[in-house]
RODO-2510 file (C-alpha; in nm, 4 decimals, decimal comma):
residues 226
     n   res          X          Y          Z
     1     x    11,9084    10,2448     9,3465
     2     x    11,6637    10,5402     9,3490
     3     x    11,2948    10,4837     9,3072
     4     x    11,2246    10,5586     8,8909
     5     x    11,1206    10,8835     8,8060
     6     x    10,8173    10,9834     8,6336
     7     x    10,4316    11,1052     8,6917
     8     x    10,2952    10,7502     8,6844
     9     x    10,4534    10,4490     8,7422
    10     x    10,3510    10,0721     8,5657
    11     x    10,4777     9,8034     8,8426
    12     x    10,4255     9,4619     8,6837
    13     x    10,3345     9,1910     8,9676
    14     x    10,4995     8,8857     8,8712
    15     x    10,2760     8,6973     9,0974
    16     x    10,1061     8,6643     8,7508
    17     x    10,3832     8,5632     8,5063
    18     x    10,5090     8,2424     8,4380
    19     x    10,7065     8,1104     8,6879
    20     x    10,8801     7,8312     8,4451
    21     x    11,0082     8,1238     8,2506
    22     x    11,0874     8,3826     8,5271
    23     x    11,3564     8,5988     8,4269
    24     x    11,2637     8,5873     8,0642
    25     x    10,9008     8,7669     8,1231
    26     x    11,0077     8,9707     8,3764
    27     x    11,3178     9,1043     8,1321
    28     x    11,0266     9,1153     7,8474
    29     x    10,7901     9,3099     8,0494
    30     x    11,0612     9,5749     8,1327
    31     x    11,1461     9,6594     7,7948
    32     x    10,7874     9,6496     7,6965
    33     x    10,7530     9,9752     7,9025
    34     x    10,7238     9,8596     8,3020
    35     x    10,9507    10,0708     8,5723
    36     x    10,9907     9,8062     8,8478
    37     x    10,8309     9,4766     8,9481
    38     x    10,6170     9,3804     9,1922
    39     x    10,6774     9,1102     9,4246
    40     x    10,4190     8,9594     9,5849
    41     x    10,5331     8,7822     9,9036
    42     x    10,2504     8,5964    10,1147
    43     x    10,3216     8,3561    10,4041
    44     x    10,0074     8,1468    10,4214
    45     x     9,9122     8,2820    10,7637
    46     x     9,8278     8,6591    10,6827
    47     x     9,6463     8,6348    10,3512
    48     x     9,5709     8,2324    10,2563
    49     x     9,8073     8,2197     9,9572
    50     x    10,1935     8,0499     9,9674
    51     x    10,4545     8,2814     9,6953
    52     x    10,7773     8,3619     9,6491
    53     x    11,0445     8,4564     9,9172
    54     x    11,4141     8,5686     9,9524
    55     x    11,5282     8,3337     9,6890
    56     x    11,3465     8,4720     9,3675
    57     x    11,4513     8,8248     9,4681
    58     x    11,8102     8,7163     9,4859
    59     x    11,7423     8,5452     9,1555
    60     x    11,6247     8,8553     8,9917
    61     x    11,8400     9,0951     9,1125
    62     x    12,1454     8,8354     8,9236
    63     x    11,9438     8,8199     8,5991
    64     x    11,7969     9,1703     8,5660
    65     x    12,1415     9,4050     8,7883
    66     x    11,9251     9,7262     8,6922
    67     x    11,5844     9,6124     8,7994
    68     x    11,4343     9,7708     9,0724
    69     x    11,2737     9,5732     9,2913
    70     x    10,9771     9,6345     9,4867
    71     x    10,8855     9,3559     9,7494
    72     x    10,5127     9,3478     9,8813
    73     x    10,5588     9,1514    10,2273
    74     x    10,2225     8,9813    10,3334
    75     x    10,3385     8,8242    10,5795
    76     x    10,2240     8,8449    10,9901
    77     x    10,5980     8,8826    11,0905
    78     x    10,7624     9,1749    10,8263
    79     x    11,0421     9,2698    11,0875
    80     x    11,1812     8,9423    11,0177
    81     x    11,2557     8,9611    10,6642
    82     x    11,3969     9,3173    10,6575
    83     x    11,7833     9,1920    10,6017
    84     x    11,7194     8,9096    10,4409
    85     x    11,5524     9,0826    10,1357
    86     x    11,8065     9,3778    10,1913
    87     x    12,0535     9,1025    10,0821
    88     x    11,8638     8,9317     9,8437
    89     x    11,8718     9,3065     9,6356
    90     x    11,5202     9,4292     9,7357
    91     x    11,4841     9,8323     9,6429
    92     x    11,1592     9,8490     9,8287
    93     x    11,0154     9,6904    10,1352
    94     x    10,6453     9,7437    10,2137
    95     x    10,5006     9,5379    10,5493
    96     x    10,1511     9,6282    10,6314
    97     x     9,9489     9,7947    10,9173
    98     x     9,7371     9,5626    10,9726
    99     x    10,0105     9,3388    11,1393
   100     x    10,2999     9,6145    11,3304
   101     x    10,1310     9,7988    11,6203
   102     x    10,0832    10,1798    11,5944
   103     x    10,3803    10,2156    11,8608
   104     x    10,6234    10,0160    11,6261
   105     x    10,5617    10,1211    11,3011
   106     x    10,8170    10,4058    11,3055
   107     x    11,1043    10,1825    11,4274
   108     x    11,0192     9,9448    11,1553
   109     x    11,0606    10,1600    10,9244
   110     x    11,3618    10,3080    11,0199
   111     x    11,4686     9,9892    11,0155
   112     x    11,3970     9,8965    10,6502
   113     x    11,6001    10,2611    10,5664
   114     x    11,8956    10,1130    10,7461
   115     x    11,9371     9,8170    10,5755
   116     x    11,9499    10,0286    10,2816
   117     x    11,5850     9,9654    10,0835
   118     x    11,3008    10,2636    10,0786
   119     x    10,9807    10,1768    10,2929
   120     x    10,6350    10,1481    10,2576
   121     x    10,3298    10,0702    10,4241
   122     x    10,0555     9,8964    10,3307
   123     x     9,6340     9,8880    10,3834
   124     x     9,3729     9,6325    10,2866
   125     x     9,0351     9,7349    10,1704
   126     x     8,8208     9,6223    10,4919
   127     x     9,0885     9,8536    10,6993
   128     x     8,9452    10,2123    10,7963
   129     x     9,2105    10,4612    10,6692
   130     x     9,2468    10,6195    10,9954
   131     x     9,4945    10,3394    11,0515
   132     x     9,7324    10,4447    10,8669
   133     x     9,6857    10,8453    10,8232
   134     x     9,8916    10,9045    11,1434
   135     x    10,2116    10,6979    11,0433
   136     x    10,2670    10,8437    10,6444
   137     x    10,5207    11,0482    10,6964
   138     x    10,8673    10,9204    10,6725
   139     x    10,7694    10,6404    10,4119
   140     x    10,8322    10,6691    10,0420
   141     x    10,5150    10,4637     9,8990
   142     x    10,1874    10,4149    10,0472
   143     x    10,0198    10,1012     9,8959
   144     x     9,6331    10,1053     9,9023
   145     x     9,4956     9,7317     9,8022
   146     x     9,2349     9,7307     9,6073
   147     x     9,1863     9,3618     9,6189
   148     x     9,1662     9,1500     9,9639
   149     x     9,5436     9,0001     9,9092
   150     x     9,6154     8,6493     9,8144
   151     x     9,5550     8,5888     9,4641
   152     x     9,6150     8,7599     9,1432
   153     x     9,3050     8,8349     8,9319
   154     x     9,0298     8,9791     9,1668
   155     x     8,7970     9,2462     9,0639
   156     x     8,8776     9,6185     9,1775
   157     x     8,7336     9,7316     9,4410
   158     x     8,5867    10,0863     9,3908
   159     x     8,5656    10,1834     9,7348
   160     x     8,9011    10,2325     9,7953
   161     x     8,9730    10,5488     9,5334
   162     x     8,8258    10,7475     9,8464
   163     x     9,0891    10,6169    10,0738
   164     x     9,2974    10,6951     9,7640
   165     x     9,2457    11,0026     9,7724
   166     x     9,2698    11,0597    10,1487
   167     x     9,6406    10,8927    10,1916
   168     x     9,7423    11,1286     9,8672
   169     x     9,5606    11,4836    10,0631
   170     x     9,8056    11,3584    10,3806
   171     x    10,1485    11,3731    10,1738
   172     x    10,0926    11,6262     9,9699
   173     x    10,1280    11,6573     9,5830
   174     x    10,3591    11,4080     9,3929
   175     x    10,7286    11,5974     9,4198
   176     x    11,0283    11,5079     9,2679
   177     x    11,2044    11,2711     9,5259
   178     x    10,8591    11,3179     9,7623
   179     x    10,6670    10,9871     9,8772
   180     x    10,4544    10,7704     9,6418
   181     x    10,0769    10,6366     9,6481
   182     x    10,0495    10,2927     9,5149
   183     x     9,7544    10,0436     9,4008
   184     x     9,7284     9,7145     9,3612
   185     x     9,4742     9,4901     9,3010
   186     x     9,2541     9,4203     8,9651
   187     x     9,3782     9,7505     8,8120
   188     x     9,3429     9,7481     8,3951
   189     x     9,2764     9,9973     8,1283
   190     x     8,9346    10,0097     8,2516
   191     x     8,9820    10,1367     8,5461
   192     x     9,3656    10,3022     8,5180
   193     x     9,2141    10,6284     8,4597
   194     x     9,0048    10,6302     8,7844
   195     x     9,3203    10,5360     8,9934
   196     x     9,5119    10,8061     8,8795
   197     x     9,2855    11,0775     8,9480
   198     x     9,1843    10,9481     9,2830
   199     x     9,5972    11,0262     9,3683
   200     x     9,7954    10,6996     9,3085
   201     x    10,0580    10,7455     9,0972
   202     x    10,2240    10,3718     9,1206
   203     x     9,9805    10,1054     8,9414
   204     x    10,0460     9,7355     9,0298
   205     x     9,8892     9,5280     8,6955
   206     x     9,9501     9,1412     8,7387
   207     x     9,7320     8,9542     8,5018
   208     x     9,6051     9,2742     8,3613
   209     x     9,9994     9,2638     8,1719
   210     x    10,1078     8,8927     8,2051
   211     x     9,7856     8,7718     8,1229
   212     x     9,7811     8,9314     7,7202
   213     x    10,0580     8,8076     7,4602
   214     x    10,3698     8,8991     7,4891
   215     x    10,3516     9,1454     7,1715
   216     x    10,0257     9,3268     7,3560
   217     x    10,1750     9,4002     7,6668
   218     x    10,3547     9,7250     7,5569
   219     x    10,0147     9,8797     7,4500
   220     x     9,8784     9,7888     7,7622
   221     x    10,1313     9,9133     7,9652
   222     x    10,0853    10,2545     7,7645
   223     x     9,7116    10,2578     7,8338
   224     x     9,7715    10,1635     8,2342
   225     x     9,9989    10,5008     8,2340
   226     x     9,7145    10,7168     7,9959
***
């Protein structure tokens, strides 16, 4: 499944819906206006949280066949998930810098093409940008965090539209087909507008969308994409 077209992309993190009623919000949230979901996957080692893993993927991909699914690994080990999510139904894999050396980055990503999913790569606030500058091309989505990962809920780190706009300058202007910039991490209508003009053009919202009633959630989805 292609990435979803458009100039700006809502990607609700279900980290922040309720998991009792799983398929029901995330269905709800897609027809409220959201192009893919988010999925937050955290291993208790690399960021102190425990989420979801293979399982809820697979259990998505059965309820929701046209969802595409974009799968956030946080996790010190990403090379060992790659075919496991391929077969769970992931669209999108995205490991972080922070935890692949420089050398095998590439091959990693290469890898994640060949199981059939798009790549990305991933950077935490506290990381200088010049970590991942030199490894951009090749991937379809760049993630920025604007949050220190593990939790939903955190409050947006400003800092970061500079790094924003940094990763954006490096691939170029959003093309049709081209590679994405992403954020996620305490993004709301407050702060949408900021995000898209520092260059990302994917916003993750978590409890900025799952946190309002169900009958809000369209209008904030509109607001998130200004």
């Amino acid at each position: 499944m292609p990435f979803p077209h458009g100039k700006t992309l809502i990607a609700p993190s279900i980290l922040s819906a309720d998991f009792a009623r799983m398929g029901e919000e995330c269905s709800h949230i897609l027809a409220a206006g959201g192009d893919l979901l988010h999925l937050d996957v955290m291993d208790g080692h690399f960021v102190p949280n425990l989420t979801m893993g293979p399982d809820l993927c697979r259990g998505l991909r059965r309820a929701l066949a046209n969802a595409y699914l974009d799968v956030h690994l946080m996790v010190t080990d990403p090379g060992q998930y790659v075919e496991t999510f391929a077969k769970a139904g992931a669209n999108n894999f995205t490991f972080h810098v922070e935890v692949v050396e420089p050398g095998a980055i590439g091959a990693l990503r290469d890898r994640v093409k060949a199981a059939g999913m798009d790549a990305g790569l991933a950077i935490n606030p506290p990381t200088p940008v010049e970590r991942i500058l030199p490894h951009v091309a090749g991937f379809d989505l760049l993630l920025v965090m604007s949050v220190n990962p593990g939790f939903s809920g955190q409050a947006f780190i400003g800092s970061v539209l500079e790094k924003t706009r940094l990763v954006r300058r490096a691939i170029g202007p959003l093309s049709p087909g081209g590679p994405r910039v992403q954020m996620d991490g305490g993004i709301s209508p407050l702060n949408a507008g900021q995000v898209r003009e520092a260059g990302c053009d994917v916003l993750v919202a978590a409890s900025a969308l799952f946190g309002k009633p169900a009958g809000e959630r369209a209008g904030v989805v509109s607001q998130l994409r200004g």
